[in-house]
C-alpha positions as CSV (number, residue, x, y, z in Angstrom):
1,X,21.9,4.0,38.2
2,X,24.2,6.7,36.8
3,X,23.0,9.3,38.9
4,X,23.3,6.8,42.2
5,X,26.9,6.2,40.9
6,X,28.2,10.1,40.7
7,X,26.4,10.6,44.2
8,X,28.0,7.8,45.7
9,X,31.2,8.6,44.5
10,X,31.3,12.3,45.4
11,X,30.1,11.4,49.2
12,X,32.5,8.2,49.2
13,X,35.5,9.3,47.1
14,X,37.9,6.5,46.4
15,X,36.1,4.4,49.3
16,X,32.9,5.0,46.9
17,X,35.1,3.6,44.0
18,X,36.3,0.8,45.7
19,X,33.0,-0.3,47.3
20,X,31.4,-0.2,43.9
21,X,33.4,-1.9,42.5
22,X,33.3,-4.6,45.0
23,X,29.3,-4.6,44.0
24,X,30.4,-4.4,40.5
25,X,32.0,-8.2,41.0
26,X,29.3,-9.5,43.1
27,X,26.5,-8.4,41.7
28,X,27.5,-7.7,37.9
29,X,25.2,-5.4,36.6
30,X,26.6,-2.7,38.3
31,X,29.0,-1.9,35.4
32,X,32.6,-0.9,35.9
33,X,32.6,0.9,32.8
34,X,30.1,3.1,34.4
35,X,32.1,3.2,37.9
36,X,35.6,3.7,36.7
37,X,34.8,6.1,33.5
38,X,33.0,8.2,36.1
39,X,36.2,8.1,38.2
40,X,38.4,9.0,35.3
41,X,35.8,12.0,34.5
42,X,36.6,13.4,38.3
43,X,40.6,13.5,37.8
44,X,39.7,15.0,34.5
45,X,38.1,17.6,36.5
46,X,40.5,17.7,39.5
47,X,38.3,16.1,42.2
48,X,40.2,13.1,42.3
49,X,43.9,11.6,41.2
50,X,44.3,9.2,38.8
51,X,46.7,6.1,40.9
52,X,44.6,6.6,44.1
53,X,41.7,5.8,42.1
54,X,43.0,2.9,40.0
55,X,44.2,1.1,42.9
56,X,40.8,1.7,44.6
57,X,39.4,0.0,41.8
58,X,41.6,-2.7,41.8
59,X,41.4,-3.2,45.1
60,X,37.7,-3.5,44.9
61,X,37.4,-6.0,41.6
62,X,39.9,-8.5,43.4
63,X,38.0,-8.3,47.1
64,X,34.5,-8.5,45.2
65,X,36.2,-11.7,42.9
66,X,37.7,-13.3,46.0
67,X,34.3,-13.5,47.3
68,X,33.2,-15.8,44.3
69,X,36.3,-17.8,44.6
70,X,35.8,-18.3,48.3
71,X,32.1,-19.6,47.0
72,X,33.9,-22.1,44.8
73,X,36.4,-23.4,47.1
74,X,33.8,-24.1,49.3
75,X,31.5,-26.0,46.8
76,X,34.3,-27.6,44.8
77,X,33.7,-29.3,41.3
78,X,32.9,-32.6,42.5
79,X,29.1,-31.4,43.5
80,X,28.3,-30.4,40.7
81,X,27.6,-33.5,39.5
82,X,23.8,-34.2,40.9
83,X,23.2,-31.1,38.7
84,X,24.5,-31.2,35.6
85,X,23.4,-34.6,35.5
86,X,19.8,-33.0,35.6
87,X,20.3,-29.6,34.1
88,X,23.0,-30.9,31.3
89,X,21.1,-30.4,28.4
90,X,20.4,-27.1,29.2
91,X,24.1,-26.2,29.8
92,X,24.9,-27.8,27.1
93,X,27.8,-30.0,29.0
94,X,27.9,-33.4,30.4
95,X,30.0,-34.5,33.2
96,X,32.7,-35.6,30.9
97,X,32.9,-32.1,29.6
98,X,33.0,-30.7,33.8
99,X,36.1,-32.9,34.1
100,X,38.0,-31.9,30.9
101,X,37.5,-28.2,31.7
102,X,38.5,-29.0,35.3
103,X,41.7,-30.0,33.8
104,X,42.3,-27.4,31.1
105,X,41.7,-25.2,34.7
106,X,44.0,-26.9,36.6
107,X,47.1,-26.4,33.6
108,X,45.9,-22.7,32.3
109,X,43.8,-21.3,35.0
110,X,46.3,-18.4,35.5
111,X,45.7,-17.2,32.0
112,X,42.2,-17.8,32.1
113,X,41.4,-16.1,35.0
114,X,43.9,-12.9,33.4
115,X,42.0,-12.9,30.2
116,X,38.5,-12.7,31.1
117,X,39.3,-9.8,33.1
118,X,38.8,-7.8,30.1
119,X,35.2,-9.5,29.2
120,X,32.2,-8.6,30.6
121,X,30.2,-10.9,32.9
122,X,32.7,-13.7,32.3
123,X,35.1,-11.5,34.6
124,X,32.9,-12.4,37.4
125,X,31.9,-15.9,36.6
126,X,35.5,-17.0,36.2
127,X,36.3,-17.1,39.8
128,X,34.1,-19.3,40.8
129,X,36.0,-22.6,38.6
130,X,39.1,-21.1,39.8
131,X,38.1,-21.6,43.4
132,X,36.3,-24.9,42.4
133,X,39.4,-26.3,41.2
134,X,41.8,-25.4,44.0
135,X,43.8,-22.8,42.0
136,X,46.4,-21.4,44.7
137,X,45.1,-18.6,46.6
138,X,47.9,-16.3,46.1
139,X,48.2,-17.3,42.1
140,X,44.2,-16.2,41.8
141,X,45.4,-13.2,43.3
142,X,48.4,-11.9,41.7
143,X,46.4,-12.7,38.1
144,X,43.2,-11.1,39.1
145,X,45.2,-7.9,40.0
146,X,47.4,-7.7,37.1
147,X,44.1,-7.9,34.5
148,X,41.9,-5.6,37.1
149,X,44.6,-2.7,36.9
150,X,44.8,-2.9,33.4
151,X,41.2,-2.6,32.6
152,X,40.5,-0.6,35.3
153,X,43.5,1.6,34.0
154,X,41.7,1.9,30.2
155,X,38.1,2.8,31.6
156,X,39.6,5.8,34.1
157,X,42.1,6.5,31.2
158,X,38.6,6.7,28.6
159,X,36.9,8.8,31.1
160,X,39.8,11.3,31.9
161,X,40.0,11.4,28.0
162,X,36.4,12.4,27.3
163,X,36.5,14.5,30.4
164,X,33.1,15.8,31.2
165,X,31.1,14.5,27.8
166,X,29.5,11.4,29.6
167,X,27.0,10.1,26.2
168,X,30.9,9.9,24.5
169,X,32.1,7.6,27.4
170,X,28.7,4.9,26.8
171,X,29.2,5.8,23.1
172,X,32.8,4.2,23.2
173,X,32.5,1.3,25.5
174,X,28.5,0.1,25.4
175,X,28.6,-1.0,21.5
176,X,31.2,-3.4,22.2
177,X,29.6,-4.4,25.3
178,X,26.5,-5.3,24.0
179,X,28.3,-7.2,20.3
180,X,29.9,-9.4,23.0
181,X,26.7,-9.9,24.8
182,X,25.0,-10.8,22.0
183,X,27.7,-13.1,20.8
184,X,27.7,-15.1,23.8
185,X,23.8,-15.2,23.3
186,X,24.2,-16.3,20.5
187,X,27.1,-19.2,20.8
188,X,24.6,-20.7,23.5
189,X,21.6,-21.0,21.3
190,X,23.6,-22.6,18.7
191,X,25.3,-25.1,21.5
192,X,21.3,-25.8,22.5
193,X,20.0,-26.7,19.6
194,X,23.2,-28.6,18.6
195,X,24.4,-30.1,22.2
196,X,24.0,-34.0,22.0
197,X,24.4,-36.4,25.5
198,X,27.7,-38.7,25.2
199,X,27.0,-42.2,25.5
């Protein structure tokens, strides 16, 4: 996957990046760290320059999120009901819990959708209850943006910083990756064996 990334990048420049990242949002285990410290490796080499290529990344986390907010404007909240009345007990929610997250959503959803920018996977996922509960297009925007830049801003700024030294880059950024993958693992399994059905 690296190697298909550094290719891609060279032929595609900040098109490459933005594309990517796109894929990155849509189909998340393409990982940005990957995409972006790669970027910030090629303005630490002079084959690229270091706004062009945030805003291509931006660019590209926001069009591949919109996408997943489109999906959940389109759905909406209210059909979820046939399924989590089957699946519930293996999400671990009823559809009481679907409405009082629907509106938390509605009174924080700017902030929510800002802070899981920085978390992996849930970066993605978040757009889709945004859309689902009708957050304002332009709102979804502005806060996607604001959280992509900044974390798009760290990963080029890692990879300018380690330069060429690649193993450094997955050194610094996987480990924390994978404790919060494992974390979320492991909040589930306790909510499984744990989760009871409301009356």
């Amino acid at each position: 996957m690296t190697e298909f990334i550094i290719n891609l990048t060279a032929w595609g420049g900040y098109f490459g990046i933005f594309l990517l990242m796109v894929l990155e949002n849509v189909f998340p285990p393409i990982p940005s760290e990957v995409i972006m410290g790669l970027g910030g490796i090629a303005v630490a080499r002079g084959q690229m320059e270091i706004v062009p290529l945030i805003v291509a990344g931006t660019a590209g986390t926001v069009v591949g999120n919109y996408f997943w907010y489109w999906i959940g404007w389109r759905l909406g909240y209210q059909r979820l009901r046939p399924f989590v009345d089957r699946y519930g007990r293996w999400l671990t929610l009823d559809w009481e819990h679907v409405l009082q997250l629907e509106r938390f959503f509605r009174r924080h959803g700017q902030w929510v959708v800002f802070v899981f920018r920085f978390m992996p996977a849930f970066r993605t996922m978040v757009s889709l209850p945004a859309g689902m509960t009708r957050m304002p297009r332009g709102r979804f925007l502005v806060w996607t943006a604001g959280g992509a830049a900044i974390w798009d801003t760290f990963l080029a700024g890692a990879g300018y910083y380690l330069g060429t030294n690649f193993r450094e880059l997955d050194a610094f950024i996987g480990p924390a990756t994978m404790a919060t993958m494992g974390a979320v693992a492991l909040f589930y399994v306790w909510r499984l064996l744990r989760w009871q059905p409301r009356a």
